[in-house]
N, C-alpha and C positions, 0 to 999 in steps of 0.2 A: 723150622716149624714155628708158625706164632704160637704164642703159651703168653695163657691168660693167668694174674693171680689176684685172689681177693685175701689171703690170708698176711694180711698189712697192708700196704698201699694198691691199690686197683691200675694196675696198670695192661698194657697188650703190647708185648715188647716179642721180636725176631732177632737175633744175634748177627750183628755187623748190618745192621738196616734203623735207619732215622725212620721213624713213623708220621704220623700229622699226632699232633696235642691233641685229649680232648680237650674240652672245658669239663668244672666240677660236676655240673650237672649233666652231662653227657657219658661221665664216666657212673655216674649212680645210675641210670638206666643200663649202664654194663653189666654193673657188677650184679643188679636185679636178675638179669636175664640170668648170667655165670651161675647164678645163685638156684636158677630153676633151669639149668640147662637140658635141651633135649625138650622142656617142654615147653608148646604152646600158650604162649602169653598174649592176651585180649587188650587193647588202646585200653581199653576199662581198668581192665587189674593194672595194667603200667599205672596211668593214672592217681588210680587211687591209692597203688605202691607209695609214689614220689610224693603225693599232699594228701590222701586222705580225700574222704568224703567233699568237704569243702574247698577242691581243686580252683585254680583263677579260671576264667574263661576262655585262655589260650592254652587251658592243658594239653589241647589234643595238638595243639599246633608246636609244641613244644616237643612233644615225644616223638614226634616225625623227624622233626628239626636234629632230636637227638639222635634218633635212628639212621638218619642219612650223614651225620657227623661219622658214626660206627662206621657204617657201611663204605666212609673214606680211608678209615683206619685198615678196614678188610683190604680192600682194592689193593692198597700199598704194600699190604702182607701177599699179594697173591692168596686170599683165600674169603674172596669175596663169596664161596660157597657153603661157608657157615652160617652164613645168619640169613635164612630162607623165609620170607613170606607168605601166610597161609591164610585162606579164608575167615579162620579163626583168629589170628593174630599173627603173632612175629616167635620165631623159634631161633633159638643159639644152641650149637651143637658143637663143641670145641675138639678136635685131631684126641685121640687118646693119649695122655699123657701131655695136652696143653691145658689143663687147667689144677692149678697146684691144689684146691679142694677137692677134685677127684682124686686125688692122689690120696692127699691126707685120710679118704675115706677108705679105698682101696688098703692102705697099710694096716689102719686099723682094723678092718673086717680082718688082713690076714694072720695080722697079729693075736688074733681071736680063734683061727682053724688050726692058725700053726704054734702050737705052746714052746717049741723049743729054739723058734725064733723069732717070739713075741716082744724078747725087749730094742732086739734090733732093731725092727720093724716102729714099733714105739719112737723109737729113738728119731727114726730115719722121717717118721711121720710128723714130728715136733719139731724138729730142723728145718720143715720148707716154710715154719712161722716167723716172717720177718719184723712183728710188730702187730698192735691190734690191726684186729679184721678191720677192714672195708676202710681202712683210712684214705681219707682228705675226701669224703665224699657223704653228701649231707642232702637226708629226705628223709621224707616221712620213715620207710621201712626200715631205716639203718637202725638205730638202738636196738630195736628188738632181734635183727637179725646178728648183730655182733656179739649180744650178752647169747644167742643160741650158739654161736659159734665160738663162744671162749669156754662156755660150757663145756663142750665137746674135745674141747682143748685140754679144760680143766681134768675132763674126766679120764684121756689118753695119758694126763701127767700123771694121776693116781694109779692109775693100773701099772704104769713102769714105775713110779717109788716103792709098789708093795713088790715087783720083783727084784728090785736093786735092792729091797731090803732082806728079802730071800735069801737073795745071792750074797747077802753080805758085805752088799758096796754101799754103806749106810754111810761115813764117811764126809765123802762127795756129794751126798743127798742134801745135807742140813745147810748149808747157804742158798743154796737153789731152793727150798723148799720153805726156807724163813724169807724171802723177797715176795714167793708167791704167796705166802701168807697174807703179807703185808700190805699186799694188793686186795686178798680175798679174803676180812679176815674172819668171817664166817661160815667159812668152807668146812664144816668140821673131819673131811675126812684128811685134809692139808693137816689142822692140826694135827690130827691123831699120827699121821705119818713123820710129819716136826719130832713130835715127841719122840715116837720109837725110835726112828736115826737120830737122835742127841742122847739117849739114853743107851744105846746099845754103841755109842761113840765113846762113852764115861763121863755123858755130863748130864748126868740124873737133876741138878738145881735149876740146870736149865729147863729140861725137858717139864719141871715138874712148874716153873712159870710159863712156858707157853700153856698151858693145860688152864693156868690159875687165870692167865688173861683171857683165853679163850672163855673159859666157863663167866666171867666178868661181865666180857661183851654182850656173850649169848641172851644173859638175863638182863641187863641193863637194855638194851637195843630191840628183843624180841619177848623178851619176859619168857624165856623158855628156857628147859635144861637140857645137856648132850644131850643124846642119845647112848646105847647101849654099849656099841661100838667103842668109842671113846670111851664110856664109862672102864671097860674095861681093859684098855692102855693106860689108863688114869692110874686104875688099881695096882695094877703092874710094877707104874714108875716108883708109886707111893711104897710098895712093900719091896721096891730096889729087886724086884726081880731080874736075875742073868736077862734075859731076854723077854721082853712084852709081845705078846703076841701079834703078830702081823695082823693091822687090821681092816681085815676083809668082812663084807658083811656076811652073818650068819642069821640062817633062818632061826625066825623067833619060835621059842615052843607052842605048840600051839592050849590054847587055853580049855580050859572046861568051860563049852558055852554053857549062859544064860536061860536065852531066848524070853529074857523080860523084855515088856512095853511099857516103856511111860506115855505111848504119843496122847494127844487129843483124839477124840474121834475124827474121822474124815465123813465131811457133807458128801450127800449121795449126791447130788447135784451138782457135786464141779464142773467147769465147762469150760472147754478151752485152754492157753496158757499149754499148745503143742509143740513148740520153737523151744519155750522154757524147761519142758520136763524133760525135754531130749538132752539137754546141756547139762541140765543137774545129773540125766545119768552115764552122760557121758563121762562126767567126773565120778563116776561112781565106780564105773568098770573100771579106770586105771588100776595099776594091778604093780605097781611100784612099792608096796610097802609104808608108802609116807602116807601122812595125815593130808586128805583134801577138802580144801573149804570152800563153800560158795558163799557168798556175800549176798542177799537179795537185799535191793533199797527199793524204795518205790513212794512216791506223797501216801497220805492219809486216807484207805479206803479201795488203796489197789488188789487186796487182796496178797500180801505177802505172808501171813501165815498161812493163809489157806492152802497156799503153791509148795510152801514147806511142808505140812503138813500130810497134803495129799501126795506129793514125791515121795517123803517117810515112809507111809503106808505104800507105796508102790514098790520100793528099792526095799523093805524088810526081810526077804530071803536071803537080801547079799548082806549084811548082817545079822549071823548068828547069835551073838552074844551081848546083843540088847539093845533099842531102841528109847534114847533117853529124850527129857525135853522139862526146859525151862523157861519160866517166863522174867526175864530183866527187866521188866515193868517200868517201859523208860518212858512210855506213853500210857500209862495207867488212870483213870482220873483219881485225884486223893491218893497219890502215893508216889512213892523219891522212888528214881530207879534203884535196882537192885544192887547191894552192894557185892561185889565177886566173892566176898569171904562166904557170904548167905547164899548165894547160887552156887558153889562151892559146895558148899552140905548140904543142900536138896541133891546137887550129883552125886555125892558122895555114897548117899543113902539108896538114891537107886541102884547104884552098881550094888550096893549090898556089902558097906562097909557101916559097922555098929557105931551108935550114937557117939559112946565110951572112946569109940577110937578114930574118931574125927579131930585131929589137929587143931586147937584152938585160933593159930594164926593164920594169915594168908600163906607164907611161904609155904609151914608146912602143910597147907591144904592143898597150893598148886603141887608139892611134891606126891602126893598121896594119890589126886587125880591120876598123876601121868603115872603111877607105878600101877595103879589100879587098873589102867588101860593098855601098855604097855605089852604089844604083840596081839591083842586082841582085836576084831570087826568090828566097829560099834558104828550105831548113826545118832548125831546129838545134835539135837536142833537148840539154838540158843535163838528165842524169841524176844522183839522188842526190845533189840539193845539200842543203849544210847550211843554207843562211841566205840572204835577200837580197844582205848584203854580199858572198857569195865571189857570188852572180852577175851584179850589177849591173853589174861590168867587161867582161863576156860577152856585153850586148846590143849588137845593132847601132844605127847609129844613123841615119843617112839610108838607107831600106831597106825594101824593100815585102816583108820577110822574116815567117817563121810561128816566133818561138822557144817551143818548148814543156819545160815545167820540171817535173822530176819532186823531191816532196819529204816527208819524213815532217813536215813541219813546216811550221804555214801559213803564207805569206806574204804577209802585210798593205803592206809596206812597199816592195812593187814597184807603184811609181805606173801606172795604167793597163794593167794584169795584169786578163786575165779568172782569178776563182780558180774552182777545178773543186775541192771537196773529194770524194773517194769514199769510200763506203763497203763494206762487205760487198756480197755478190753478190744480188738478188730470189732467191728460193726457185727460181722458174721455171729460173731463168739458171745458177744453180749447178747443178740438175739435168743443164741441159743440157752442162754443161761434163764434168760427171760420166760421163755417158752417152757421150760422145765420147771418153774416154778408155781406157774400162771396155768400151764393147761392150753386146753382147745380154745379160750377166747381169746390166746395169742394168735392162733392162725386165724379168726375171725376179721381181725385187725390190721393187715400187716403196713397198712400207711400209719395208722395211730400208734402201733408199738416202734416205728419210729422215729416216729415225734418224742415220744419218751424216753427211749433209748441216749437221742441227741439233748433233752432238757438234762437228764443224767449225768452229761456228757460221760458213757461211754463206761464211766466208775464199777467197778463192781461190785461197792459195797452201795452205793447207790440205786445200780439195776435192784440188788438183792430186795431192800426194805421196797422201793416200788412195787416190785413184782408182789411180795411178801405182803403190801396193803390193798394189792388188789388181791390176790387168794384171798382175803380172808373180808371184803364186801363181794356178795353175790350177786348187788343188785349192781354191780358197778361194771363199768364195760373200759376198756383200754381209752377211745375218746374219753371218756370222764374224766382217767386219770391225768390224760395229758391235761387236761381243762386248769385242773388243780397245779400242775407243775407249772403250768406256764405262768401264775397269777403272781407277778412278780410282788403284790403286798405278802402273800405265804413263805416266802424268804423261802427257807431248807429246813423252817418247822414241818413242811410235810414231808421232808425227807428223814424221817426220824418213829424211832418207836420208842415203847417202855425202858428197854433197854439198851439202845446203840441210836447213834448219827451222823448224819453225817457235817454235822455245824458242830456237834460235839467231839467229834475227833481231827476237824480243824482246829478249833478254839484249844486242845491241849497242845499242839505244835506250834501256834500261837503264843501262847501261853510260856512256853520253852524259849523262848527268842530271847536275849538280851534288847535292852531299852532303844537300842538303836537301829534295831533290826525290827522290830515291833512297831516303829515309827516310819520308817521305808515301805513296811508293809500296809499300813492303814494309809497312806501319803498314795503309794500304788492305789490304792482301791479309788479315788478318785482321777485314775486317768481316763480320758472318755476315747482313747487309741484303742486297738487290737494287740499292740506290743509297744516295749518300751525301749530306748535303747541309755547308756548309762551318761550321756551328757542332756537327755532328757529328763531321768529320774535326778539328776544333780541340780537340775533349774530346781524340781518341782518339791524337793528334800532343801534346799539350800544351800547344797555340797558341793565339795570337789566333786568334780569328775570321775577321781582315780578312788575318793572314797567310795564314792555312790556305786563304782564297777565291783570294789570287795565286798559290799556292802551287797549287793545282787548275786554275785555267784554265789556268797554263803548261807543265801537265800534260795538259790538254785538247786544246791549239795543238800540241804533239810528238804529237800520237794514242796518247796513252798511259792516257785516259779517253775515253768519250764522254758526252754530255752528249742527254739525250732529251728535256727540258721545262730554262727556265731557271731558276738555281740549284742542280739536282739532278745530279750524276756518279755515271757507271758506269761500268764495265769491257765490254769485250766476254768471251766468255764464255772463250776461249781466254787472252786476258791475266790473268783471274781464276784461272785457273788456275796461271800463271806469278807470277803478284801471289803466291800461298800460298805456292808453292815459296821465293822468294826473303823472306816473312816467315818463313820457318822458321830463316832466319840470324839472326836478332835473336836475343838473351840471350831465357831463357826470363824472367827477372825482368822483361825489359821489354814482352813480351809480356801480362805479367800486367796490371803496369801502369796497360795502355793500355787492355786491355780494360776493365779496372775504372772507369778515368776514363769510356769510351764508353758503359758500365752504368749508373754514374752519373748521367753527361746527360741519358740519355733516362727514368731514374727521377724524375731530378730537373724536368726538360721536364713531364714528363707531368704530373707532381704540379701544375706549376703553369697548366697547360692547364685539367686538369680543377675547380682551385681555382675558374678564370674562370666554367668553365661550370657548374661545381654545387658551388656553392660551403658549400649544405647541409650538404654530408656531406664537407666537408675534414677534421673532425675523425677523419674514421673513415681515412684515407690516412697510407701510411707518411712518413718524412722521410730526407732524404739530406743525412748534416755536409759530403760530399764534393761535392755537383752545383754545378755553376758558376750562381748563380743570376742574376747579371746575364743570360745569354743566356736564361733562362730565364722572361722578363718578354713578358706579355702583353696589347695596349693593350684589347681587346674579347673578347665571344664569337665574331665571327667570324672575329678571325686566331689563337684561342685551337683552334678547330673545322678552321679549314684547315689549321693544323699535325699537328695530332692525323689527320686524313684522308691528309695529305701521307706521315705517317710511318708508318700504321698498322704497312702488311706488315713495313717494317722494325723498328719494337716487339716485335710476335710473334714474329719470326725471331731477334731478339735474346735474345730470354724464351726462349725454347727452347733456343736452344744455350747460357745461361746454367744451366737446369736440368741440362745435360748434361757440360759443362766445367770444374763447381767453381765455378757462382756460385749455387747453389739459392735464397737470400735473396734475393736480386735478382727471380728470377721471380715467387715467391708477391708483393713489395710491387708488382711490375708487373703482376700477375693482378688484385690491389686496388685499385691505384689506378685502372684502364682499364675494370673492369666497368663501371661505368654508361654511359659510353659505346661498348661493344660492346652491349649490350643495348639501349638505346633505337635504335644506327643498325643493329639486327637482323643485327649481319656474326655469326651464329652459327659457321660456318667456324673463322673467326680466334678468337671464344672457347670453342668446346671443344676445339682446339690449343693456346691458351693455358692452360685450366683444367686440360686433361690433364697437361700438364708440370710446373705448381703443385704436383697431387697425386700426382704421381710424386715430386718433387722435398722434399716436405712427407714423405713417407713415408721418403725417406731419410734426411732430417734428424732422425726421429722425432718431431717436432714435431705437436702432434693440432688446436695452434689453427687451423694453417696448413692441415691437414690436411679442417678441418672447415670455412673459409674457401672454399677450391678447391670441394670438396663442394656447398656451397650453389653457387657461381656454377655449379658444373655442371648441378643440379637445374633452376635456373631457365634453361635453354636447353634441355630436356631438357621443362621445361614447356610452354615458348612453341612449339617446335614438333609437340606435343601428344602425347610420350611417359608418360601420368600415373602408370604404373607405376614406370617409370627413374625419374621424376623424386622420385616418393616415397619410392624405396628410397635415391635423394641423399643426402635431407632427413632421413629419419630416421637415418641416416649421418654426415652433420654432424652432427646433434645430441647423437650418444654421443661423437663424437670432440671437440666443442667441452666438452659437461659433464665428461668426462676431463681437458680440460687446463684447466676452471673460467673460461672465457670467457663471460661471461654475452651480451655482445653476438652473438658466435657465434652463442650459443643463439637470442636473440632473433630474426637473420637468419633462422637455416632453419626457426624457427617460422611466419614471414612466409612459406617458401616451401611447407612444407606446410599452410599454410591455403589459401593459394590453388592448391594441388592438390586437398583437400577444395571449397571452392566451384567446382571446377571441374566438380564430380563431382555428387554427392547427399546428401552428409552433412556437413549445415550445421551440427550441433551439433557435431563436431568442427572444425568451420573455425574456431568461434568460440572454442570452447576453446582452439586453438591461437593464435589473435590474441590472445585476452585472456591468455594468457602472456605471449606478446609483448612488447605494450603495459606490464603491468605491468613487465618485465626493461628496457625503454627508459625508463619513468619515472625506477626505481631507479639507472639510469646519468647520468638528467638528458641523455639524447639526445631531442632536441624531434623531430629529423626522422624517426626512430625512431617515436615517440609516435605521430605525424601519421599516418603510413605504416598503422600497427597498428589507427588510430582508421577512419582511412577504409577499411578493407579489413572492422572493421567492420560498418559501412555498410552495404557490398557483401551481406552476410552478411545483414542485417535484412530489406535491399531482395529476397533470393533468399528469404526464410521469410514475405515481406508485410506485415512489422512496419517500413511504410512510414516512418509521424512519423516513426518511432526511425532508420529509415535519414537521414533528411533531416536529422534533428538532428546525428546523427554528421559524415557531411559537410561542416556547414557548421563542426563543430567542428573538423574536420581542416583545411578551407579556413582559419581562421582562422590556424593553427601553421603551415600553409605559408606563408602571407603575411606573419607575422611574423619568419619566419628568411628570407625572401626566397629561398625553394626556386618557380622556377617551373614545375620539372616537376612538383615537385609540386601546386603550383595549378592545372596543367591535367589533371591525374588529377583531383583533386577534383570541380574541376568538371564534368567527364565523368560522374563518377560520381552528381554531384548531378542531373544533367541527367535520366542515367536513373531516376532516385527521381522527377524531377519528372512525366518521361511518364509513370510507374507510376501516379501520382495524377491522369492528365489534365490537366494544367498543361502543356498542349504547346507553349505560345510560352515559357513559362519555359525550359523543355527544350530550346528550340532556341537561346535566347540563350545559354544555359549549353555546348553543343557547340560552338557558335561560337566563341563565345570559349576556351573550348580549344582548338579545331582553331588558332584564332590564335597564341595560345603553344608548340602543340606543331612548328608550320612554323618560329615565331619562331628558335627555338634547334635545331632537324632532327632533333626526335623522330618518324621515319618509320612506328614500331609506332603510338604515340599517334595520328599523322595519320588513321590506318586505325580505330583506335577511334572517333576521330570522327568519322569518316565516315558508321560504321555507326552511329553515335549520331543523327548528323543524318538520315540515310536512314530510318531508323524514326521519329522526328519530323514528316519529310514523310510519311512513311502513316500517320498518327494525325491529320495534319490533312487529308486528305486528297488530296496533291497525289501521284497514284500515278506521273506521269512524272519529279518528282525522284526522288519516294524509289527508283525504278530505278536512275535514271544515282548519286545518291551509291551505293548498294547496290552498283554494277558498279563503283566506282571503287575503294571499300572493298576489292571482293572483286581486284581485279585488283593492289592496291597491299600486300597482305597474302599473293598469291601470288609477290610478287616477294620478299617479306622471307622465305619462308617461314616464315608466323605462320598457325599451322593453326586455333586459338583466335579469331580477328579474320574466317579466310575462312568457319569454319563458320559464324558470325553471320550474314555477307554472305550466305551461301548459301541457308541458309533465309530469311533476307530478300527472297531472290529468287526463292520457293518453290522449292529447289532447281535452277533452272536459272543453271549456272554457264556458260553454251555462249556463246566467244568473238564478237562480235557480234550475240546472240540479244534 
């Protein structure tokens, strides 16, 4: 029988039978499945098992990969009928008694029915542990699943030490029970069990220093005391009783409730925040005994007391015996947070212990708290903390209590805290909160309520004061209000009343920063991006790298960034706002700067991005003395393409407001450098934004090369989506402005672009006129890539007039200049273009090998126009040999992947390819 085990090394082993290996990662989608055996697992949840949210993008290809590794390990076993594939996903269902976790569970339930042969079973169940779970196998889910399963382990070992202590085999306990200490050593029921078997062995000095070290750790590490349990094996040792009692937990007395309130009032208008209250009371209902905490964080204005608050008031029947609450005033304005000993005696006093008899210290106040709570239901909201440390002191500790913690800052470092980060409001839910406060002239509205909603962005404490200043003008209507929000001179003084703001509860988190983090954030506010990423913020701060990344995340942790994919920061939209204001205190010299530095990087970035990927034409890219070029090193084309993808919007947006601000230089070398790849990945958008501002910026400088530069990239976008008027009046534009300022290269380019506005047309003796200017201006420079370009467009020109050879010859000459400067976009024009020369001549398997192998090159590197060329190159291929059901589907695929680029040029091809029917599904 194959027998599967995860409790140690994960392995699928048969007796007297060699298996295949897996690899590591094929064994952790094993042991996934083992671990949920019997049930249906979705590619999804595998997925985000093994990496989480942020999976690569061969995840799926990867868990098949892993899947079909299994399914050779099955085969081998004879029991390729375990692991069954379902519409839903993928099932493992292991023989009973092949998987040593079912086992281990099986013992223990029955060591649980059967009392008189519970330590056997125990015994028998902790033997098929050959080592920690799930070893040598590494993913996302494993930590979390090994500390559940050592748990379970831990907790089987307690239940046999308290019957070997029973039974009087105490003995043989205390070596085995001081290693697993030593492992765990905050387990307090190990300890208490330590103690008893060393004490009832006659070595009470022992007994009574495991007890001193444990209560040590417990405070030093957690800032808490035992528990009851312990407390009274402690007592035991201490007064050398015969025997301490076995310690099993005993229900706490139950208490004489209360039923005080300390909450705040709860707003009748809460709204929303459905996902959130479910979780708060799902920790509510656990019914363990122990103290549960949630942790809420959230930026400034998300509404985290409110969510505390209103829970409190919802969950107050499952607490009888009081509902407390304090404010840690860690964002107060005009006030130090609270210090614990002072929130200390406001708690103190509500439970309703006397002034008189309040502990003057911290320690004995934390001892007082947890005696005072101790077996009782309480719920304690501890609001506006600063940090773990001021609240650590503040939990209870033997205490079947609900503390809910409210905090702009996340708290990782509250051991066994559920953390609840929040965010902004759904769209939905802020309406509705909207709508609740506003009345019937929210449904009057509902395009202008949101507009307002999105000026808010989304904030609740923001919806609130909107809403709240439009209830209270009658003559004002929701347009109005938006009128006002949007006036970018009113900053977020109209987001503000008498009392509360939303600039004012920035500015105290602000406020809170140390000097370096206050200066990152005012440096931030001048980025003219969408996001930032941490070798960008290190240009534009003057930093490391590695500073500028601790420097963000702990910026991140305060919610004073948010973070929407990992590595990259943002603002919410309201903070960016506040971010500008408070950059505008910076020297204006430092301001310059900075931005200079962040112009820099991303000139300098680009530059060497695009070296990676075309690397042909680096000669023709500007250079930057200033860019930091170590961060600007890149190992491939492909993390050379996903940067340049990562950064795009932020490029352009850069480029623009440098055209506008007094960097004009900057934009025309970042219009130059990023052309080829805004053209090949068809983002037209982002380059005639880009080019526009080039030639805006080129016109002010008075500059005609730059002038005539812009010009061309214009024409040729202006081409491709198949304006050939615009696009000529570009080119012959560039041309008087590049021969004015004697740029012969210039000249060359927009000759390149109005030839192939001629071959696009019908007057091929000017297309070729125009190339063979060209060509000869790119010779005369000794530009090879130039030369190739002019040669093969040639070609094009022969092959449209029927002067076929002559095309073919061209091509292969042009193919040879691309391949010797190692241009492979250009080799995959060539060859496209050869291809079409070759169908011309009926050589249609030539034709097809030759599209092929372009289409190869052109996906290699994610030239998406190209893909589409060849598509249609290959689709006409297939109807010359006669296969009419390819040349459809390439035809439709051409046509469908050319109306996404919009490339009006590539779909007209398709179209009449497809005799005119372009009809989705036709």
């Amino acid at each position: 029988m194959l027998r599967f085990t995860v409790l140690g090394p994960v392995e699928a082993a048969v007796p007297g039978r060699t298996l295949p290996a897996l690899a590591p990662r094929h064994r952790a989608l094993l042991a996934y499945l083992l671990l949920h055996a019997g049930s249906v697992l979705s590619a999804e949840q595998l997925i985000d098992a093994m990496w989480g949210p942020a999976g690569p993008e061969t995840a799926r290809a990867q868990v098949h990969a892993a899947v079909t590794a299994i399914r050779r390990v099955l085969k081998a076993a004879d029991a390729e009928h375990l692991l069954v594939t379902r519409p839903a996903g993928y099932v493992l269902t292991p023989e009973p008694g092949g998987l040593d976790l079912a086992e281990f569970t099986g013992l223990v339930a029955a060591a649980e029915r059967e009392p008189d042969e519970a330590a056997r079973r125990l015994r028998a169940a902790l033997d098929l542990w050959r080592g920690p779970a799930l070893t040598g196998v590494n993913a996302g889910y494993v930590e979390s699943a090994r500390s559940r399963l050592e748990d379970r382990r831990l907790r089987a070992l307690e239940r046999l030490a308290e019957l070997e202590i029973a039974a009087d085999r105490h003995e043989e306990l205390a070596d085995g029970l001081a290693a697993e200490l030593a492992a765990h050593p905050l387990r307090e029921r190990l300890a208490a069990h330590l103690m008893t078997a060393l004490h009832r062995a006659g070595r009470q000095a022992d007994a009574l220093a495991v007890g001193r070290e444990y209560r040590e750790r417990l405070a030093g590490e957690q800032g808490l005391d035992p528990g009851p349990v312990f407390a009274a094996v402690e007592e035991a040792v201490l007064r050398a009783a015969p025997a301490p009692p076995t310690p099993t937990p005993t229900p706490a007395p139950s208490p004489e409730p209360r039923h005080g309130t300390f909450l705040p009032y709860d707003v009748g208008d809460f709204a929303g925040r459905t996902e959130e209250l479910d979780l708060i009371a799902q920790a509510a209902r656990a019914d363990d005994g122990a103290v549960r905490i949630v942790a809420i964080d959230g930026m400034a204005g998300a509404g985290k007391t409110a969510l505390a608050v209103h829970a409190a008031h919802r969950l107050a029947e499952r607490f009888p015996d009081g509902r407390l609450f304090v404010d840690l005033r860690a964002h107060t304005e005009g006030d130090e947070p609270a210090d614990p000993a002072r929130a200390l005696e406001v708690l103190l006093r509500q439970v309703g212990v006397a002034a008189d008899a309040i502990p003057p210290d911290l320690p004995g106040r934390v001892g007082a708290w947890r005696a005072a709570l101790a077996g009782r239901r309480m719920l304690v909201v501890l609001d506006n903390a600063a940090g773990a440390g001021q609240v650590r002191p503040l939990l209870p500790g033997a205490s079947a209590s609900l503390v809910l913690i409210t905090s702009r800052r996340r708290l990782p470092d509250l051991d066994a805290a559920v953390a609840l980060s929040i965010d902004v409001l759904p769209r939905r839910e802020a309406a509705g909160l909207f709508a609740r406060i506003v009345g019937e002239r929210a449904a009057a509205q509902p395009d202008a309520v949101d507009e307002v909603l999105l000026l808010c962005g989304f904030l609740p404490l923001a919806v609130r004061i909107a809403a709240a200043r439009l209830r209270h003008r009658p003559r004002w209507d929701v347009a109005h209000l938006a009128g006002r929000l949007r006036d970018e001179r009113r900053g977020l003084a109209e987001l503000a009343t008498a009392e509360r703001g939303v600039g004012a509860a920035f500015a105290l988190s602000y406020r809170q920063l140390d000097p370096d983090h206050r200066r990152l954030f005012r440096l931030l506010g001048l980025h003219p991006g969408r996001d930032i990423e941490p070798r960008a913020a290190a240009a534009l701060a003057g930093l490391d790298p590695a500073e500028a990344e601790d420097l963000l995340e702990d910026l991140l942790d305060v919610h004073m960034l948010q973070q929407h994919e990992p590595g990259r920061y943002r603002f919410h939209d309201l903070l960016r706002r506040y971010a500008r204001d408070t950059a505008a205190t910076e020297p204006p010299e430092e301001r310059h700067a900075a931005l200079t530095r962040l112009l820099d990087h991303y000139l300098g970035t680009a530059g060497a991005a695009m070296d990676v990927l075309y690397p042909d034409s680096a000669h023709r890219r500007p250079r930057v003395e200033h860019a930091a070029e170590p961060a600007a090193a890149f190992r491939d084309a492909d993390e050379a393409l996903a940067w340049l993808t990562a950064e795009r919007a932020d490029l352009v947006l850069a480029a623009a407001y440098a055209a506008d601000n007094g960097w004009p230089a900057h934009t025309g070398a970042l219009a130059t450098t990023l052309y080829r790849h805004l053209y090949d990945q068809a983002l037209h958008d982002d380059a005639r934004l880009l080019y526009g501002k080039a030639l805006d910026a080129a016109r002010r400088r008075r500059d005609p090369a730059a002038e005539g530069r812009a010009l061309t990239d214009l024409g040729w976008v202006h081409r491709v989506q198949g304006d050939r008027e615009l696009a000529c009046d570009h080119f012959e534009r560039a041309l008087e402005a590049c021969d004015t300022a004697g740029d012969q290269r210039g000249q060359a380019r927009a000759l390149i672009g109005l030839g192939g506005v001629h071959t696009g047309g019908t007057d091929h003796e000017a297309a070729w006129t125009a190339y063979l200017r060209a060509r000869d201006l790119f010779r005369a420079l000794d530009d090879r890539f130039g030369e190739a370009v002019a040669t093969d467009s040639l070609g094009v020109v022969c092959e449209r007039l029927d002067r076929l050879t002559e095309a073919d010859a061209l091509h292969r000459e042009a193919l040879a200049l691309f391949r010797a400067i190692g241009s492979q976009g250009g080799e995959a024009d060539a060859l496209h273009n050869l291809g079409v020369a070759r169908l011309r001549q009926g050589r249609v398997e030539e034709a097809r090998d030759h599209h092929e192998a372009a289409l190869d090159l052109y996906r290699r590197f994610g030239y998406r126009r190209g893909e589409a060329k060849a598509l249609n190159g290959l689709a006409a291929a297939a109807r010359d040999a006669g296969d009419a059901g390819a040349s459809e589907r390439l035809y439709r695929a051409a046509f469908e992947l050319a109306t996404e680029l919009g490339d009006r040029q590539e779909q007209a091809r398709a179209r009449d390819g497809l005799g005119g029917d372009d009809r989705p599904g036709a």
